[in-house]
C-alpha positions in Angstrom: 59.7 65.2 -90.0 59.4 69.3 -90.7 57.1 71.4 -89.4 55.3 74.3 -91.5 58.4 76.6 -90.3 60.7 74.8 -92.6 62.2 73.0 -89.2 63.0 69.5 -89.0 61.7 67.9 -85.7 64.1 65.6 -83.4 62.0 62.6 -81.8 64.0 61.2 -79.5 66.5 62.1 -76.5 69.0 59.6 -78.6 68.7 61.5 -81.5 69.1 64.7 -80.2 72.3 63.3 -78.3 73.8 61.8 -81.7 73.0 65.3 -83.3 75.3 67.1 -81.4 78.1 64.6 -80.9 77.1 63.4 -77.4 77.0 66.9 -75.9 77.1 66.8 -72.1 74.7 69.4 -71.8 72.4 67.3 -73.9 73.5 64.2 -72.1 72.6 65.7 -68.2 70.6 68.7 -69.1 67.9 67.7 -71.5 65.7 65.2 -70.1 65.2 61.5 -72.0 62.3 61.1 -73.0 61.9 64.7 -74.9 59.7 66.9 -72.5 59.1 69.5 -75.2 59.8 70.2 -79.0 62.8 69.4 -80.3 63.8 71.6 -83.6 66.7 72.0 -86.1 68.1 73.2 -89.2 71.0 72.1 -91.3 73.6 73.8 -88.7 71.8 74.7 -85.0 68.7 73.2 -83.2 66.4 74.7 -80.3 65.4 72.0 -77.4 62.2 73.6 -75.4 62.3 74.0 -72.0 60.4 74.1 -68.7 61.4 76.2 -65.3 60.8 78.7 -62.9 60.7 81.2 -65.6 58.7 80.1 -67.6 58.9 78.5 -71.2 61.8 79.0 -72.9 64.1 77.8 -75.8 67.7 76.6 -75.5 69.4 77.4 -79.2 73.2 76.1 -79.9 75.3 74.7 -82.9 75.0 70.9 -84.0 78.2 68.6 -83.9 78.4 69.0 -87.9 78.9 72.5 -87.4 77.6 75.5 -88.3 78.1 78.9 -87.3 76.6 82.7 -87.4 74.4 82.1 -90.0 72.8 79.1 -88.8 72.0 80.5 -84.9 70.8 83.6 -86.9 68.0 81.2 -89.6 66.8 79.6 -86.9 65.9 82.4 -84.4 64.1 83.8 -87.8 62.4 80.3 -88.3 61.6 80.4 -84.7 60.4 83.5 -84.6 58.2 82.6 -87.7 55.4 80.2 -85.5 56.9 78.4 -82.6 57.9 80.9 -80.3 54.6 81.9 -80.6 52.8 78.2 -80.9 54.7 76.7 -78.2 54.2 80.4 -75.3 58.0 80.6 -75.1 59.4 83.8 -73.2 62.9 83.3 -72.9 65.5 81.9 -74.7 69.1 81.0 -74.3 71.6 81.1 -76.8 75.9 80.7 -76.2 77.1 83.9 -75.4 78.6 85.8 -78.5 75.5 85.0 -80.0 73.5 87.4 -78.2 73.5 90.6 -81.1 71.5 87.5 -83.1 68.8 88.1 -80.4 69.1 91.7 -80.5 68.3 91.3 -85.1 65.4 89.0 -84.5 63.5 89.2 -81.1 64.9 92.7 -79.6 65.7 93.4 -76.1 64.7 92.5 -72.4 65.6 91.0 -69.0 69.0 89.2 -69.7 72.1 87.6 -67.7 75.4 85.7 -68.6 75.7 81.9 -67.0 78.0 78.9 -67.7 76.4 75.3 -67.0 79.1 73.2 -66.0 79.2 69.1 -65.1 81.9 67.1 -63.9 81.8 63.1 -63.8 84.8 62.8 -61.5 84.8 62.9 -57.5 86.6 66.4 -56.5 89.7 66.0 -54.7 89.8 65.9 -50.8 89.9 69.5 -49.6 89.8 71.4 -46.0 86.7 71.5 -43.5 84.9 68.8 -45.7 85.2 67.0 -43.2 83.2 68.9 -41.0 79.9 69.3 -43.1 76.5 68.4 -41.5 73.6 67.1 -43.2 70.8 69.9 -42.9 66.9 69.0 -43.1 64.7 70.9 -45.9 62.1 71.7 -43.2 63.7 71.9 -39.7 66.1 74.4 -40.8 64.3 76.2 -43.6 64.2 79.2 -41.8 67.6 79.6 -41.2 68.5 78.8 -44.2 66.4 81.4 -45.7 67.9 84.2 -44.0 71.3 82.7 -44.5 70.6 83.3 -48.0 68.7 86.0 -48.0 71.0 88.1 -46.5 74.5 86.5 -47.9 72.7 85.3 -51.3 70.1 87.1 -52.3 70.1 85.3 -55.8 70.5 82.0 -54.9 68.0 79.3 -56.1 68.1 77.3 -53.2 64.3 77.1 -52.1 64.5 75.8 -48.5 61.4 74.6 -47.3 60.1 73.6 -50.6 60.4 69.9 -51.3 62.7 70.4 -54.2 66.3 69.5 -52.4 67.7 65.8 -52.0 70.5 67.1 -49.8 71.5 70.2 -47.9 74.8 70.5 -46.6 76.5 72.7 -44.6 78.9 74.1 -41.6 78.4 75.9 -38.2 80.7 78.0 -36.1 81.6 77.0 -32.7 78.2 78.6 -31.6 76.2 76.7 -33.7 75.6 79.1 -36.4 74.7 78.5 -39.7 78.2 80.0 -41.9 77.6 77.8 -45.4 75.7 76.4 -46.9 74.6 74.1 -50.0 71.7 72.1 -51.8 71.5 69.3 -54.8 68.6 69.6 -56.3 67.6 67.1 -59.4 67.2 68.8 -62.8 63.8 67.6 -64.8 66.3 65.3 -66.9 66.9 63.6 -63.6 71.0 64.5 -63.2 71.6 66.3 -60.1 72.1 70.0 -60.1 74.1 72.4 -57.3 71.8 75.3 -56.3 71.7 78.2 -53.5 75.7 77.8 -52.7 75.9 80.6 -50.0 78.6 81.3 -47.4 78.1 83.9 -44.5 80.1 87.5 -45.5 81.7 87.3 -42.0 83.3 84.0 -43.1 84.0 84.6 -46.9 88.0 84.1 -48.3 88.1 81.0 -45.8 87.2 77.6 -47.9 83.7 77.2 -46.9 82.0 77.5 -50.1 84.2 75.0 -51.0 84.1 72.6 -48.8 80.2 72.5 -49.3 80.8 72.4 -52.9 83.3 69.3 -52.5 80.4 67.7 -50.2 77.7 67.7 -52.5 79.6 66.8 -55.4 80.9 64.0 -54.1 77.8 62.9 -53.4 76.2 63.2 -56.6 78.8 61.8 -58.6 78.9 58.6 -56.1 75.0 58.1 -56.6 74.3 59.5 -60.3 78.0 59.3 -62.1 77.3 63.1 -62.5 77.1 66.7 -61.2 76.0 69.9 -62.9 76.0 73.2 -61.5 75.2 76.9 -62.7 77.0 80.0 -62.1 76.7 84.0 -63.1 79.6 84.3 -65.7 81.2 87.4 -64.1 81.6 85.2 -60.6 85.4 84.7 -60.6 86.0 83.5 -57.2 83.2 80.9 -57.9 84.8 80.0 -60.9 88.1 79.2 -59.7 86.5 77.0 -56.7 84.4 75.2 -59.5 87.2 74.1 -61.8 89.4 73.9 -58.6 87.1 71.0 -58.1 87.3 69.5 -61.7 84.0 70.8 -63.5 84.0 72.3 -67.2 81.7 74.5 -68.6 79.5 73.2 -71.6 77.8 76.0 -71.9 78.2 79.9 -71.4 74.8 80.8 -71.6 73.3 84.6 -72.6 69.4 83.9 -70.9 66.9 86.8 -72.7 63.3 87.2 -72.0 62.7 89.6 -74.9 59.7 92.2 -74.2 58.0 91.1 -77.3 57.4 87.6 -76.0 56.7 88.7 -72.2 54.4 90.7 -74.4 52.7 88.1 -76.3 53.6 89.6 -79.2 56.0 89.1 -82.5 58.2 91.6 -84.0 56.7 93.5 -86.8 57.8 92.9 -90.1 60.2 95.6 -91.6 59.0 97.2 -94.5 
């Protein structure tokens, strides 16, 4: 089916996922059935999304390929009726992309992220064997200042009903030192948020540790884990692949002004 933008719509999760060749982003990230619109021209399709943000569009390449030109078409069909139809505020595209956001949408609030997944148990590593299980609500509040202190960033959200597992380690005086939830993305695949290790205790393998822990766990109970990182994080990066995950995705997140705004670019004369 198209839409009055010239866009053809994807119905179902399982033709999204033959789309793009069996992407894992699409496979893990992108929850089955559809939970928003689905939309694509002959090279590069935009999947809707839902999260703490707000609305907002993922926009990538199919698997028949496609390039510049395509990414660049449908930001302008986009921008032509859905962004505005559907409220979105933010959208994603693969970073090198980004100057096509610039052309069509201009600029705003923006940051650099890889998504990365692994289906494969990480290999044994040091002080795993020490992680504790932590509870959501007993120790919410210490693990809100751990990470508001340590972690400022982090997407943890102790306290709020939206972790299936916190790990962590203590020091020899019961201190909190790291810590680490799994949280479950809308698509249902489980998703590594609000990593954080005390400064005191950084350079010493306890970020990974928590890392191996939860991983582990998710891939024994799903087959899967997914994580996000800031694309500039090098030491997080090396733990991540240290651990066997790939990045799908390097992500360049935009909420444009004009959409916070409500508003569409004006046409050039």
């Amino acid at each position: 089916m198209t839409n009055r933008s010239g866009l053809r719509e994807i119905g179902t999760h399982a033709d999204l996922l033959k789309l793009t060749g069996g992407d894992p982003f699409v496979r893990w990230g992108i929850p089955d059935p559809l939970s928003g619109a689905a939309l694509a021209n002959d090279g590069a399709v935009a999947i809707e999304r839902f999260g703490r943000r707000g609305r907002g569009m993922w926009v990538f390449l199919v698997a028949s390929g496609g390039g510049m030109d395509d990414i660049r078409d449908l930001l302008e069909q986009l921008a032509a009726g859905p962004v505005r139809d559907l409220a979105i505020t933010g959208i994603s595209v693969p970073q090198g992309y980004q100057g096509l956001l610039d052309e069509t949408f201009g600029s705003g609030p923006s940051g650099d992220w890889d998504w990365m997944w692994t289906a494969e148990a990480p290999p044994q590593v040091s002080l795993e064997d020490r992680l504790i299980q932590l509870d959501d609500t007993a120790d919410a509040e210490e693990l809100t200042a751990l990470a508001s202190t340590h972690s400022p960033t982090g997407e943890g959200d102790p306290g709020t009903g939206r972790t299936q597992l916190w790990l962590g380690l203590r020091n020899t005086r019961g201190e909190l030192t790291a810590a680490g939830a799994m949280q479950l993305w809308e698509s249902g695949a489980p998703h590594l948020a609000g990593i954080v290790t005390h400064a005191d205790y950084r350079g010493q393998g306890l970020g990974r540790a928590v890392t191996a822990g939860l991983t582990r766990h998710a891939v024994a109970e799903y087959g899967v884990c997914t994580l996000g990182m800031y694309s500039d994080n090098a030491p997080a990066r090396a733990v991540y692949t240290g651990l066997g995950y790939r990045t799908a995705y390097a992500w360049h997140s935009r909420s444009p002004r004009q959409l916070l705004a409500g508003r569409r670019r004006p046409a050039e004369n």
